[in-house]
Structures are given as structure tokens and as C-alpha cells.
TORKOL-4160 file (C-alpha; in steps of 0.2 Angstrom, whole numbers, padded with zeros to 4 digits, m for minus):
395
<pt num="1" X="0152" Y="0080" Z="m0125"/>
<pt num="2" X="0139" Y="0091" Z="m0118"/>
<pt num="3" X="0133" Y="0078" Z="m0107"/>
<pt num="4" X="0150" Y="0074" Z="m0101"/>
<pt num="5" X="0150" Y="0088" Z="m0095"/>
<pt num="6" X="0133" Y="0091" Z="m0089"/>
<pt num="7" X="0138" Y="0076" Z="m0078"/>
<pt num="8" X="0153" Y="0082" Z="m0072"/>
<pt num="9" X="0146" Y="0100" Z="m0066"/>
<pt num="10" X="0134" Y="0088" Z="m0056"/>
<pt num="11" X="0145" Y="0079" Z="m0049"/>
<pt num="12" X="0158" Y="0094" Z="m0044"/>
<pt num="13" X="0140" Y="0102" Z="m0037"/>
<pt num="14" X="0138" Y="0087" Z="m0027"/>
<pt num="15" X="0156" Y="0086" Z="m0020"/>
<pt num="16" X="0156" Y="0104" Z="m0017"/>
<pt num="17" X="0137" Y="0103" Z="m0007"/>
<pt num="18" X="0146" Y="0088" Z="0000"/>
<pt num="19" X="0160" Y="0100" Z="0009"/>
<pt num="20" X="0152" Y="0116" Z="0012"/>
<pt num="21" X="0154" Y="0126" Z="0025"/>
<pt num="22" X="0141" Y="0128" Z="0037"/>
<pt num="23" X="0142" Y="0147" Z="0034"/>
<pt num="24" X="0139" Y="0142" Z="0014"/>
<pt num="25" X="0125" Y="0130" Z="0019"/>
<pt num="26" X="0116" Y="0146" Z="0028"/>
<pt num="27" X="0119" Y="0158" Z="0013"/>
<pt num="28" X="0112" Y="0143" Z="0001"/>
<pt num="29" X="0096" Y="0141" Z="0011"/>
<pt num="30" X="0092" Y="0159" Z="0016"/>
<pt num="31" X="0079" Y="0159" Z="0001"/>
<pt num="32" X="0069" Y="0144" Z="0008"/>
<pt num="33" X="0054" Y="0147" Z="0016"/>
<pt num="34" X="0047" Y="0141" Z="0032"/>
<pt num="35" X="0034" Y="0131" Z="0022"/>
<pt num="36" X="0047" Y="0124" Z="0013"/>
<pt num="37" X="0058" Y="0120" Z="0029"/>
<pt num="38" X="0041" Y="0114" Z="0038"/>
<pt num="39" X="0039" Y="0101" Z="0021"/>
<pt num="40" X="0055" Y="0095" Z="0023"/>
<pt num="41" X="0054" Y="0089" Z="0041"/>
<pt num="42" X="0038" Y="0082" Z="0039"/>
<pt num="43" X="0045" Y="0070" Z="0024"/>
<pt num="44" X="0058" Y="0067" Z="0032"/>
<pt num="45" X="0051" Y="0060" Z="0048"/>
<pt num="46" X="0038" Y="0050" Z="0034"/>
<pt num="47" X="0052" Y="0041" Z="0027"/>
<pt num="48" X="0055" Y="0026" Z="0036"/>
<pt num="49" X="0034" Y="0021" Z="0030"/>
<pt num="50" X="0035" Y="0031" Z="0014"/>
<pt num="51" X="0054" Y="0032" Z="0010"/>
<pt num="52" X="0064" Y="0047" Z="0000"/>
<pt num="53" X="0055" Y="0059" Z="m0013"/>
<pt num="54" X="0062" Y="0057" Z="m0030"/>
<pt num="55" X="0056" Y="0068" Z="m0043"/>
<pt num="56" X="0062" Y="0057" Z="m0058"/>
<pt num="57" X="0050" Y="0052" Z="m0070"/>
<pt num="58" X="0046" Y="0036" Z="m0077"/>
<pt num="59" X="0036" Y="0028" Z="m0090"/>
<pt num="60" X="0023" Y="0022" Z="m0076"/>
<pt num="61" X="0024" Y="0037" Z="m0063"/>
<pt num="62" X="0008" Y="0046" Z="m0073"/>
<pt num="63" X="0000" Y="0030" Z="m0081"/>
<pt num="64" X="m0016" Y="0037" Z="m0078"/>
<pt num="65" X="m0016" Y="0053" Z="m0088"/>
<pt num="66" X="m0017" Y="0040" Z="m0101"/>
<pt num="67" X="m0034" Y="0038" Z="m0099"/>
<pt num="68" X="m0048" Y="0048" Z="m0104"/>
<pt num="69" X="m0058" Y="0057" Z="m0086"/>
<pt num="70" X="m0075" Y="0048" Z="m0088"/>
<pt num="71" X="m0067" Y="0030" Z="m0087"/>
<pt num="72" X="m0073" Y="0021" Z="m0074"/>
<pt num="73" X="m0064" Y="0018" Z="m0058"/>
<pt num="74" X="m0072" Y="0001" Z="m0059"/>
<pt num="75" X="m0067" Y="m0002" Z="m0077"/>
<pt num="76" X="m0050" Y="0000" Z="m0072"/>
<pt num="77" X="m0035" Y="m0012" Z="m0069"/>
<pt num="78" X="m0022" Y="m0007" Z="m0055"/>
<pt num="79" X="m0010" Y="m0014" Z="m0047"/>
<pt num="80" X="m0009" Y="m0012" Z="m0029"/>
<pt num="81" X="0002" Y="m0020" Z="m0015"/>
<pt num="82" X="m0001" Y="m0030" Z="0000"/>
<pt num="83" X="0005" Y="m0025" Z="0018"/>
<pt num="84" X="0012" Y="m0010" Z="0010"/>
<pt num="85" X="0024" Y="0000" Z="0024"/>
<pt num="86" X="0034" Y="m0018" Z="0028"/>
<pt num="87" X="0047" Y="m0015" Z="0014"/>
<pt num="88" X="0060" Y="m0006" Z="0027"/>
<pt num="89" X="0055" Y="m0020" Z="0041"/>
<pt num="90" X="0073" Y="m0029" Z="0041"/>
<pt num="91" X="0084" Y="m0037" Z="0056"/>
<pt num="92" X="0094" Y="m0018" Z="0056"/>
<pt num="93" X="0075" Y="m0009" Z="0059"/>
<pt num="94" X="0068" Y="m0023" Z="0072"/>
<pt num="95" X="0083" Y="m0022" Z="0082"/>
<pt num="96" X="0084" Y="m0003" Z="0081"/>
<pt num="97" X="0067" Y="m0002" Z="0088"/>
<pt num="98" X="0066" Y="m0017" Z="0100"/>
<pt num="99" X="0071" Y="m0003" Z="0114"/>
<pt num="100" X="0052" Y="0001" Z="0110"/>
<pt num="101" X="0044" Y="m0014" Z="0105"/>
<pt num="102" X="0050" Y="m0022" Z="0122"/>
<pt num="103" X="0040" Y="m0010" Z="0131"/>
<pt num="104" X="0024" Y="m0018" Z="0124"/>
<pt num="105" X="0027" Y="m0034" Z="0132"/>
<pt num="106" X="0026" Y="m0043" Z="0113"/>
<pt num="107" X="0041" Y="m0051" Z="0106"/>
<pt num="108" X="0040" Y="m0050" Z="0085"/>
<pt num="109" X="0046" Y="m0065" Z="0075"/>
<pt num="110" X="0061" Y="m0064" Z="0065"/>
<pt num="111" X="0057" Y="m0050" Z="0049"/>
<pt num="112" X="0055" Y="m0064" Z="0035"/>
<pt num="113" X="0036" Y="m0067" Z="0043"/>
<pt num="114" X="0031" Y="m0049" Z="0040"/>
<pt num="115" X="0040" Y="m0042" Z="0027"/>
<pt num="116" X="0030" Y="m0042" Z="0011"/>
<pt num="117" X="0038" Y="m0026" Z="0003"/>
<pt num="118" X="0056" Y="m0021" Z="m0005"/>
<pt num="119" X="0051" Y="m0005" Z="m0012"/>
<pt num="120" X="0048" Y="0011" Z="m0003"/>
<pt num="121" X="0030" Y="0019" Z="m0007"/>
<pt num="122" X="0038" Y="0033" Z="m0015"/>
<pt num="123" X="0046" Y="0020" Z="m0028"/>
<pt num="124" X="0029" Y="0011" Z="m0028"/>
<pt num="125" X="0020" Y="0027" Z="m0033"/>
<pt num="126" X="0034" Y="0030" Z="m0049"/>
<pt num="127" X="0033" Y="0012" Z="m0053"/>
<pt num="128" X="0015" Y="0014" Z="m0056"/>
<pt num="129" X="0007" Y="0007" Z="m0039"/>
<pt num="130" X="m0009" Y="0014" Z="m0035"/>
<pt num="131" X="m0018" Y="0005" Z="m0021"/>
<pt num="132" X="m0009" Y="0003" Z="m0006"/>
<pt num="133" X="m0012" Y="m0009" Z="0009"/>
<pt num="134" X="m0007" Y="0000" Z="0025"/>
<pt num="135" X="m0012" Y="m0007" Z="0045"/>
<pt num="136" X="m0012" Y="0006" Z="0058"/>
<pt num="137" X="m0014" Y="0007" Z="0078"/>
<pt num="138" X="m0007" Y="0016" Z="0091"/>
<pt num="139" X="0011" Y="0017" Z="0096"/>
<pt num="140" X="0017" Y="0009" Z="0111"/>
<pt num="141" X="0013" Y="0024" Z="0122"/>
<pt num="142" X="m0004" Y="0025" Z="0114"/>
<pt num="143" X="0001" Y="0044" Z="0111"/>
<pt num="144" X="0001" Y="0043" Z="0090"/>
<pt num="145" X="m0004" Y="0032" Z="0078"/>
<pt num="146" X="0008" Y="0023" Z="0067"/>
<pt num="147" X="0010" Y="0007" Z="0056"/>
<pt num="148" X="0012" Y="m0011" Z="0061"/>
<pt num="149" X="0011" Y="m0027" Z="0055"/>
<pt num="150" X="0003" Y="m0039" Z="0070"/>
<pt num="151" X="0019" Y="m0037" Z="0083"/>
<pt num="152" X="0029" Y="m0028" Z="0071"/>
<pt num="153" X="0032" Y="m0010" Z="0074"/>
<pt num="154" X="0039" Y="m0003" Z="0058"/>
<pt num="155" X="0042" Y="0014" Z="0064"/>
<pt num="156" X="0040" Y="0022" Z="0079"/>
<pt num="157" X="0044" Y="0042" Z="0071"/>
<pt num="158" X="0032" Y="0042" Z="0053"/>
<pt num="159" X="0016" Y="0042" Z="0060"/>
<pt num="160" X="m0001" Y="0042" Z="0052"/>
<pt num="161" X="m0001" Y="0060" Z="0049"/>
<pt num="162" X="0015" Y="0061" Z="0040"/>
<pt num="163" X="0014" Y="0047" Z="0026"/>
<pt num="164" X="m0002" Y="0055" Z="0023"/>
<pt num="165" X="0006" Y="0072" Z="0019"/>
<pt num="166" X="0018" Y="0063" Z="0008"/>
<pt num="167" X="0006" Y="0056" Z="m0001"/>
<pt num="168" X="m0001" Y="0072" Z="m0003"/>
<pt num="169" X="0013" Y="0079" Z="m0010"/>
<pt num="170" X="0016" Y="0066" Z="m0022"/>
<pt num="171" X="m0001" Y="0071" Z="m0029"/>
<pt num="172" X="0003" Y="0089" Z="m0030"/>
<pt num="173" X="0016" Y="0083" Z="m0041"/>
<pt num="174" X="0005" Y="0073" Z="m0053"/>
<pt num="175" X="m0010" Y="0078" Z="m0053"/>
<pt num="176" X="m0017" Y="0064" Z="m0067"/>
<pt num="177" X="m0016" Y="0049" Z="m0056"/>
<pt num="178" X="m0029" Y="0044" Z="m0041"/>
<pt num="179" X="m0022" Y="0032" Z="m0025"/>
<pt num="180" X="m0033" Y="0020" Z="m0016"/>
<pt num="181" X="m0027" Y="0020" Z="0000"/>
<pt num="182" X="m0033" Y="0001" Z="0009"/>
<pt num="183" X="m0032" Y="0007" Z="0032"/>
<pt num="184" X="m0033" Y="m0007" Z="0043"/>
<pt num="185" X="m0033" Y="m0007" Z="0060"/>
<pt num="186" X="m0022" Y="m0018" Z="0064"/>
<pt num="187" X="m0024" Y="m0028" Z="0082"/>
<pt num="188" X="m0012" Y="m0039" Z="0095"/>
<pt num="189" X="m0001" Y="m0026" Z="0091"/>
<pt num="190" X="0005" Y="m0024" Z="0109"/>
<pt num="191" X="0000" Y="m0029" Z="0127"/>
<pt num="192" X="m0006" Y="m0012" Z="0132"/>
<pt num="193" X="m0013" Y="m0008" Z="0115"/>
<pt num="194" X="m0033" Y="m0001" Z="0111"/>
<pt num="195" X="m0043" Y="0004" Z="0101"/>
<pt num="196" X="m0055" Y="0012" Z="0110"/>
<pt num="197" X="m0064" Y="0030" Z="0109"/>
<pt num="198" X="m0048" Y="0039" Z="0111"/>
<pt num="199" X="m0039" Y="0029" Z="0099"/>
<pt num="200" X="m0054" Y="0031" Z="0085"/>
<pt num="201" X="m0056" Y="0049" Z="0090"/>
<pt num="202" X="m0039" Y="0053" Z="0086"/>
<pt num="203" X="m0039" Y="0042" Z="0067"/>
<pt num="204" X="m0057" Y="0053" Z="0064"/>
<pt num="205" X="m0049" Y="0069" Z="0069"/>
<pt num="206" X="m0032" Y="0063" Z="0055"/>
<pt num="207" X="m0044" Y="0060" Z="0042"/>
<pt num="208" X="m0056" Y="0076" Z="0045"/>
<pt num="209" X="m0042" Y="0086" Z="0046"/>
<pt num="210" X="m0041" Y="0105" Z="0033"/>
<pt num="211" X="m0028" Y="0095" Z="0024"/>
<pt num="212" X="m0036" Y="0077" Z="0023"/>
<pt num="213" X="m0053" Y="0085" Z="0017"/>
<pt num="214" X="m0045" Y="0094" Z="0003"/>
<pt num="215" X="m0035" Y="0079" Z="m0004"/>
<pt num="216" X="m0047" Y="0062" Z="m0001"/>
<pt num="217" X="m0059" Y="0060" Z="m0011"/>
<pt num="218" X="m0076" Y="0067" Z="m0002"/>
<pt num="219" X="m0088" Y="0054" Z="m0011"/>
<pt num="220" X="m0094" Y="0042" Z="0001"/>
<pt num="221" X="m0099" Y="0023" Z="m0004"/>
<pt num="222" X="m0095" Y="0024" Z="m0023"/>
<pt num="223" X="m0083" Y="0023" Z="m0036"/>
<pt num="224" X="m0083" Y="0035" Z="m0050"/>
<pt num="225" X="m0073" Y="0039" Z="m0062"/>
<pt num="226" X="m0055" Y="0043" Z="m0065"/>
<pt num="227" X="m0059" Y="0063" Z="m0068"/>
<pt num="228" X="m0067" Y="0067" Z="m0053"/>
<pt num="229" X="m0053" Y="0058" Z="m0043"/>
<pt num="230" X="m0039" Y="0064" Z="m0049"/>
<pt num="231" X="m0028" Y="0072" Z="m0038"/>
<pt num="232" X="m0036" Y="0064" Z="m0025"/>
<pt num="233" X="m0035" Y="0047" Z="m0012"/>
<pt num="234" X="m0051" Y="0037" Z="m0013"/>
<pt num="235" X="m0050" Y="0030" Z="0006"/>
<pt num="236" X="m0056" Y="0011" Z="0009"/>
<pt num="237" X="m0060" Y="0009" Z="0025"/>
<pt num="238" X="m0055" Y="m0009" Z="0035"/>
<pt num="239" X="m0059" Y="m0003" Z="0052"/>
<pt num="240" X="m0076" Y="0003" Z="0061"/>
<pt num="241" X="m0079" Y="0018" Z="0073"/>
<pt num="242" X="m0089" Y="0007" Z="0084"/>
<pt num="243" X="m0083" Y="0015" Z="0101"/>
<pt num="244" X="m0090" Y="0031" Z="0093"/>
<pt num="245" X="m0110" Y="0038" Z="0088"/>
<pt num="246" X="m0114" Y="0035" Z="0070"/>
<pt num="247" X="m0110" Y="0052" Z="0065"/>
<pt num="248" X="m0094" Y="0051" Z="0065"/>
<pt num="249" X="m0093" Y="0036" Z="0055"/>
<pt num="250" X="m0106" Y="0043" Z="0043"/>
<pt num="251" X="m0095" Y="0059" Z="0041"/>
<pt num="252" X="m0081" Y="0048" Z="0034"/>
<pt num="253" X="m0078" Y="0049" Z="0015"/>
<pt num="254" X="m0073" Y="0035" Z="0004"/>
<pt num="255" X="m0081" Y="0015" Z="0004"/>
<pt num="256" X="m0081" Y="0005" Z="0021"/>
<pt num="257" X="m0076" Y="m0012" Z="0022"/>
<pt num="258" X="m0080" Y="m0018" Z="0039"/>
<pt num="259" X="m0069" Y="m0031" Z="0047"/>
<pt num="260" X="m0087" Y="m0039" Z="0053"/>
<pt num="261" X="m0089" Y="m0042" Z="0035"/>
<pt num="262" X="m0073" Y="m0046" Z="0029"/>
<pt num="263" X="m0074" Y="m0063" Z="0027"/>
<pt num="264" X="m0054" Y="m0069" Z="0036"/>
<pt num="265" X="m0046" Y="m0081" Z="0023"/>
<pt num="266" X="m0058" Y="m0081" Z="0011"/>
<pt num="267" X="m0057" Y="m0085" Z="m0006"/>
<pt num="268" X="m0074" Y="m0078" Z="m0009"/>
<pt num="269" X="m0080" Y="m0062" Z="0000"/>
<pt num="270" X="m0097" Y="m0051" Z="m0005"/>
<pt num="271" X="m0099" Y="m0033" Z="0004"/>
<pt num="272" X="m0111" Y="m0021" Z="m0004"/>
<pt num="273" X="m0104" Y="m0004" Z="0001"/>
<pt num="274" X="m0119" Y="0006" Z="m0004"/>
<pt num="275" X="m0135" Y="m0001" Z="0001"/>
<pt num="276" X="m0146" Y="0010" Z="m0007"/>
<pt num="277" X="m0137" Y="0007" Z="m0026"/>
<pt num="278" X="m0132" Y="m0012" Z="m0022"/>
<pt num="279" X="m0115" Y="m0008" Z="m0026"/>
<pt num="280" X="m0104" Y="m0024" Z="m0020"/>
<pt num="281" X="m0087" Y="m0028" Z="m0020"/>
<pt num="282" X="m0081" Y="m0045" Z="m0023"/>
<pt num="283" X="m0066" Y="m0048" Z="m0015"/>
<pt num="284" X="m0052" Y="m0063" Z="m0015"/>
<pt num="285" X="m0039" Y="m0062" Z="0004"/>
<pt num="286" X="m0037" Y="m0082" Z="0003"/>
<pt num="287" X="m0021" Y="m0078" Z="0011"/>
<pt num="288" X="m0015" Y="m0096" Z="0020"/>
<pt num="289" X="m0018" Y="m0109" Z="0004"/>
<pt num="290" X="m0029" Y="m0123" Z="0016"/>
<pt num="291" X="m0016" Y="m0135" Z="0012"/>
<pt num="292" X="m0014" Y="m0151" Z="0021"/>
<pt num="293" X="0002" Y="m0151" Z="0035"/>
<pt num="294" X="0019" Y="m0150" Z="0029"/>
<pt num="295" X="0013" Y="m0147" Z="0011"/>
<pt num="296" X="0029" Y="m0139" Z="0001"/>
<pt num="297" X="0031" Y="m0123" Z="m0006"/>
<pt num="298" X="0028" Y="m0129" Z="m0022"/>
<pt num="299" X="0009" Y="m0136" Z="m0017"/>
<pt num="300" X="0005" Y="m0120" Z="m0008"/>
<pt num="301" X="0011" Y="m0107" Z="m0021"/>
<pt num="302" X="0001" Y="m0117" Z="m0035"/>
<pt num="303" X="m0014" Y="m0118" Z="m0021"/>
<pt num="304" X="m0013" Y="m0099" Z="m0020"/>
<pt num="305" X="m0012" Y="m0096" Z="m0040"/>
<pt num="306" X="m0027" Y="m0106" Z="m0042"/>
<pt num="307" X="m0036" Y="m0095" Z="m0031"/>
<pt num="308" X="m0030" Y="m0079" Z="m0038"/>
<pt num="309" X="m0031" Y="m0083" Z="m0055"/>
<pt num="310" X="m0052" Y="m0090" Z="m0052"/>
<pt num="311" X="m0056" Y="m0076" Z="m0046"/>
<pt num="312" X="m0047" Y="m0063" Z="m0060"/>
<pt num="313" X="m0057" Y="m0074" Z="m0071"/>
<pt num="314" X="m0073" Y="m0070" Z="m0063"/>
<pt num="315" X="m0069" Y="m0052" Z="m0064"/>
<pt num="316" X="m0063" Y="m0053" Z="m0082"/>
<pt num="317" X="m0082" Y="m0060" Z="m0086"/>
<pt num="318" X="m0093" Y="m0046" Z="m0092"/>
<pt num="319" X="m0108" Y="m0058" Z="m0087"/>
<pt num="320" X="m0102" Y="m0057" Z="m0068"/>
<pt num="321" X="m0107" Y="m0040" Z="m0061"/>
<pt num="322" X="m0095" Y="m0029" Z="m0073"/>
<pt num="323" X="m0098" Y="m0014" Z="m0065"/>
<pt num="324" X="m0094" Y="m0019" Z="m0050"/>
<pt num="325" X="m0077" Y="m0019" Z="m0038"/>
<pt num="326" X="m0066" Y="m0033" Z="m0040"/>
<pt num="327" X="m0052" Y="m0035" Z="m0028"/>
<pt num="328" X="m0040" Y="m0048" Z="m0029"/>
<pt num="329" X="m0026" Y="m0052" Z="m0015"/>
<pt num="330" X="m0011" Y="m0062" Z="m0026"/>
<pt num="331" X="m0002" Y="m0060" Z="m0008"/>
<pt num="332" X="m0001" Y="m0073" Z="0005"/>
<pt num="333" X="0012" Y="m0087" Z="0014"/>
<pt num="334" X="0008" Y="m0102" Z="0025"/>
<pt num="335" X="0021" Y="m0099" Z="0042"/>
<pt num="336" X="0016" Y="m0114" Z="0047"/>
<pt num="337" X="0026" Y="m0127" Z="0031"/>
<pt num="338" X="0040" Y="m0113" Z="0032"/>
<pt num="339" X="0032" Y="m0103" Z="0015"/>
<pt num="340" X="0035" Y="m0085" Z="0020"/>
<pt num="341" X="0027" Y="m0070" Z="0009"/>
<pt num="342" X="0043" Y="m0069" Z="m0001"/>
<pt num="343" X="0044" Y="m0087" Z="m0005"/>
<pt num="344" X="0024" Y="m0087" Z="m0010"/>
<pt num="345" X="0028" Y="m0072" Z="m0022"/>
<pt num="346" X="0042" Y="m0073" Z="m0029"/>
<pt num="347" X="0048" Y="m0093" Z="m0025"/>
<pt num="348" X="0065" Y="m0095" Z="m0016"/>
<pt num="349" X="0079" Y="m0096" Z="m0028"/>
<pt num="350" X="0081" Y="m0118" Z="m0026"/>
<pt num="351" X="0073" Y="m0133" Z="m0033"/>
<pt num="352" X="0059" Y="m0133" Z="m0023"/>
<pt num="353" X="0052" Y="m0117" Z="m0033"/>
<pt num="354" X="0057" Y="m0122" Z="m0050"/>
<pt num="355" X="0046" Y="m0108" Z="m0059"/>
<pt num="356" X="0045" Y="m0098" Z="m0047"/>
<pt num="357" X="0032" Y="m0090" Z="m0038"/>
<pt num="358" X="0013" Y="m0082" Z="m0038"/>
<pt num="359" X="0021" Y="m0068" Z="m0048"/>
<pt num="360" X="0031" Y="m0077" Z="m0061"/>
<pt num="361" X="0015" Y="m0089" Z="m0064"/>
<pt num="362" X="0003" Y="m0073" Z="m0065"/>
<pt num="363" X="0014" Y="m0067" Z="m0080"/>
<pt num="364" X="0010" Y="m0082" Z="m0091"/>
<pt num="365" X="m0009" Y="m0076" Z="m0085"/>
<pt num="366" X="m0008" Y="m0061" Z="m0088"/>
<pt num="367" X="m0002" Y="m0060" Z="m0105"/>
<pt num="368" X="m0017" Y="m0070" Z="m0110"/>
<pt num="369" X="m0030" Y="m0057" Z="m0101"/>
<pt num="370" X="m0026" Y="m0044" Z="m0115"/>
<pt num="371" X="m0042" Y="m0033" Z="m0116"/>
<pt num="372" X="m0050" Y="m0040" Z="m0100"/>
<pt num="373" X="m0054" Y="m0028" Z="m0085"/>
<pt num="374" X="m0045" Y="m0037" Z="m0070"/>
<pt num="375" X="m0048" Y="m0025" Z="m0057"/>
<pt num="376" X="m0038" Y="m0022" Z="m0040"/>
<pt num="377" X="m0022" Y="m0033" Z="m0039"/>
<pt num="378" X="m0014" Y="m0034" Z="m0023"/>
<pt num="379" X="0004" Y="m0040" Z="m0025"/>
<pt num="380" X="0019" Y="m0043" Z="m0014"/>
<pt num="381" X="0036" Y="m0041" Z="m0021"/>
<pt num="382" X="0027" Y="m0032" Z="m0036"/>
<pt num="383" X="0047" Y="m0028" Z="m0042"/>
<pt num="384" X="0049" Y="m0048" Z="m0049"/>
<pt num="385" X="0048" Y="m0052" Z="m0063"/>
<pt num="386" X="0053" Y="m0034" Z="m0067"/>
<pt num="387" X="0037" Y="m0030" Z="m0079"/>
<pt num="388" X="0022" Y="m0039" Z="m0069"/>
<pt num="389" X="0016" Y="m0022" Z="m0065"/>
<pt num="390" X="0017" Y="m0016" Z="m0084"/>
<pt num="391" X="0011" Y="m0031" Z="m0089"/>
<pt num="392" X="m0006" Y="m0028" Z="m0077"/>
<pt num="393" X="m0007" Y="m0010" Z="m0084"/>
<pt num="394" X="m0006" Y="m0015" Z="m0104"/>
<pt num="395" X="m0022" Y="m0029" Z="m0104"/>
């Protein structure tokens, strides 16, 4: 009885909120403060790249505080997701902003070739996503820097800036976990765009900023352990500061991941990110299976489990560097024979996928990796099947 009507005083408060008065409205936020207001605005305008605040709990949202702090990073496994800020990127967002995108001179294929994502980060985070993959480069007026996807714009409001203070204030809200936060700068955005010393000045001055030098991580070129970080974004840097002098790339906190040195496509990829240590990352992006022409989705999802799943098994080997980074990309598609990311990941629902896709095959893997360290494990569609990211965290 007491919760009937617990609900139904929620949802009178709701209808009333629903129909106040402008004058009621004013009474009722006459206690909120400017810095309050100032929050407010600057999640709102983050919410097409980060989506909406919730402050519900679940079972994943602080999966971290689980561990004790001198557990290595390294040691770790987290589930992360590839080409993050494309889970709003639908035909309704395209057209909405092809006002803008014309203005580039690039037309962007329909959204099934970019979309990767149907959660929102602030659902990713509650679901127990830590590393995020997110490509930035200047808007089309190469005033602000926001998020694309090659031709895709995803939103020409949340810029940089923003989704970086939302996820500072997801951290303020749990303080036990740590985000690895994947930057690329992403190119042939537009006709017009750059990214030239302007354009790196102004990703340096984001990313120096009071607020971002309180909340990333200020090690530079190693992993510790979960203690020092939390609270904290550990930054992995895909993109060079080249048209700047080396200070300002040797001021920047985090690991760096050069695009020189990013092997594209590759199943394989070795980048020492200290060179006084050794330490190295070995990383699988084998993101188009090389499959022969016209190969079905069938043939090109098992291409792409094949890879992934060699290269967890390297990671999972204690006589393979096991203090090293592993990072594994499960994410992918081949455009060319019509597989899309969706179809890769998760299959398309017909006779030609009949188990499925990356996801439901990694399951089955999964749940024989039981006390293995896995690492990094970029997904896309990360929400099917509905306990592949519970799975990851349990080994």
C-alpha cells in the first residue's frame, strides 16, 4: 500500500510540474543557484553526444568500487564501445542537420553506414561502459570542435567542451569508477575542414583547461592502478599535435596513440607508449574482415570473430606480456558486401545470420574465459545480448 502511494504522489507531482504556472515555476526555482542554472545548460546542450543525466543506480553503474585500489589498470577487463557519440545518428538527426552539413560540400551516406551505437553515453556509463571511442574535428564553420563520424556530423550544438563536463559530472557522482576516454581526430569530415595549428591549438587549450586538469588523469604514458585513477578520465590520445612545437604535445596527460603508428585495419598492432619503460600496447582494429567480393554476412561476421577472439586469447595468455595493454576492437562491417556495423554485431534478424552476430558468438567465448584478464573490449551494440557486458565484467 505504501508504495501505491508513494507512486501516486509522484505522479500527481509530475502532472502538477507538468501544469504549473510560470509564476509557480519561478517560486520553485528561486532557490537554485547560478552554478546550478549554469550545469543545467551545459548538459543540456551535451545531450545530443552524451544524452540525459539519470541518477538511477544499477548493478553495473559503480562496478569498479568492487575492486580493491592497487589493482592494476592493465589487469583489468573493461568493456568499452566503438565509434561512441553515433547512437543518436538517425535519418530524423541527418536530416535535421543537412541545413549544416550542406555547407560542407559533403553528402553523408544514409545513417546505417555510421551508426554503431543505441545507447546514449549516459546509459553506457550506468550500464558499466568504461572506455569510450569518440572522433572529433571542427564544426563546419571551423569555430568549435565537435564529433563526427567521416561525413557524418552528429551534432552541431554539443561540442567537445560539453560532453567532457558531462562526464565530469558523472564522475562527481561516482567517484569509484575511472573512464578511458579513446579522441580521434577524425578527417574528410568536410571540404573546408583542417586541422591545422588553429585547430590543435584550440583541442590543447580544451584539454589544459582548470577543469580538464583537475578531472584527467595527469600521468602521462602509463597505466596504474584503479586507486589513483579514480574519479578521474585516463585520456588515449589517437591524434598528434604536429602542426605545434613539442611542448605542447609533451604537456598533454594520458598514453598517445599516434595515427603514424596505428597500423589501419590491422589485426595486429604493437605501439610502445613509454619508451623509456617498454611499455607496449597490443592492439586488434581488424575492422573490414579481408574477405573475398560479395562474401555474405555470415562469412564476414565469423571472419571478424576469428580475429577478435585470437587476439583475446593472446591477451588471456600470462606468457604474452601480461602486464601489458591489451585492446581488442570486436567492432567492424564490410559496406562493400552490404554488412553494416549493426549486422556485424549483432546479425540482421533472417536466415542469413542464423546465430547471430560478433556479440551473440563472443558470449559462448566468454563464458569459457572465466578467470582470464581480457583487457579492453571495444563493442558495438554492447545492449545485445542483453548481459554481454556482465558477462565481460564477471571472468
Amino acid at each position: 500500500m505504501l508504495v501505491a502511494i508513494t507512486n501516486f504522489l509522484i505522479a500527481l507531482a509530475i502532472s502538477c510540474e507538468a501544469y504549473a504556472s510560470p509564476i509557480s515555476r519561478q517560486v520553485s526555482e528561486s532557490h537554485v543557484s547560478l552554478e546550478e542554472f549554469a550545469l543545467q545548460k551545459l548538459l543540456t546542450d551535451a545531450s545530443p553526444i552524451f544524452g540525459n543525466y539519470a541518477g538511477n543506480q544499477l548493478n553495473t553503474s559503480t562496478w569498479m568500487s568492487r575492486y580493491i585500489d592497487s589493482t592494476k589498470l592493465v589487469h583489468m577487463n573493461i568493456p568499452g564501445t566503438h565509434d561512441t557519440a553515433t547512437w543518436n545518428y538517425s535519418l530524423a538527426t541527418q536530416s535535421a542537420l543537412s541545413g549544416v552539413t550542406s555547407l560542407g560540400n559533403q553528402v553523408p551516406n544514409p545513417p546505417e553506414y555510421y551508426r554503431c551505437q543505441n545507447s546514449s553515453i549516459a546509459d553506457m556509463l550506468n550500464a558499466g561502459i568504461r572506455a569510450f571511442d569518440l572522433r572529433f574535428a571542427l564544426d563546419v564553420t571551423n569555430t568549435s570542435i565537435v564529433f563526427w563520424h567521416s561525413q557524418a556530423l552528429l551534432s552541431q550544438t554539443a561540442t567537445l567542451d560539453d560532453v567532457l563536463f558531462s562526464y565530469f559530472h558523472w564522475l562527481d557522482k561516482h567517484p569509484s569508477e575511472v573512464v578511458l576516454l579513446s579522441l580521434q581526430y577524425e578527417g574528410s569530415t568536410t571540404e573546408y575542414g583542417r586541422n591545422d595549428e588553429e585547430a590543435q591549438l584550440k583541442l590543447f587549450n580544451i584539454l589544459t583547461s582548470p577543469a580538464a586538469t583537475k578531472y584527467l588523469l595527469q600521468a602521462k604514458n602509463e597505466l596504474g592502478t584503479l586507486g589513483d585513477a579514480r574519479g578521474k578520465i585516463i585520456l588515449l590520445r589517437r591524434f598528434d599535435l604536429d602542426q605545434l612545437s613539442d611542448a605542447y604535445e609533451n604537456a598533454l596527460p594520458g598514453l598517445h596513440f599516434s595515427p603514424a603508428l596505428w597500423v589501419d585495419n590491422s589485426p595486429d598492432i604493437e605501439i610502445i607508449y613509454n619508451t623509456a619503460t617498454d611499455y607496449t600496447a597490443y592492439i586488434e582494429d581488424n575492422y573490414e574482415p579481408q574477405t573475398s567480393a560479395q562474401s555474405n554476412a555470415t562469412v564476414n561476421i565469423q571472419s571478424k570473430y576469428n580475429v577478435t577472439t585470437t587476439h583475446l586469447l593472446k591477451a588471456a595468455d600470462k606468457s604474452l606480456a601480461p602486464d601489458s595493454l591489451w585492446w581488442t576492437w570486436a567492432s567492424g562491417g564490410k559496406i562493400s558486401d552490404g554488412v553494416f556495423p549493426e549486422t556485424m554485431a549483432i546479425g540482421n534478424g533472417t536466415e542469413y545470420t542464423p546465430a547471430g552476430g560478433v556479440n551473440q558468438n563472443l558470449m559462448t567465448f566468454l563464458k569459457g574465459m572465466n578467470g582470464k584478464r581480457v583487457g579492453i573490449v571495444m563493442f558495438d551494440f554492447f545492449e545485445t545480448p542483453g548481459d554481454l557486458v556482465e558477462t565481460l565484467l564477471s571472468l
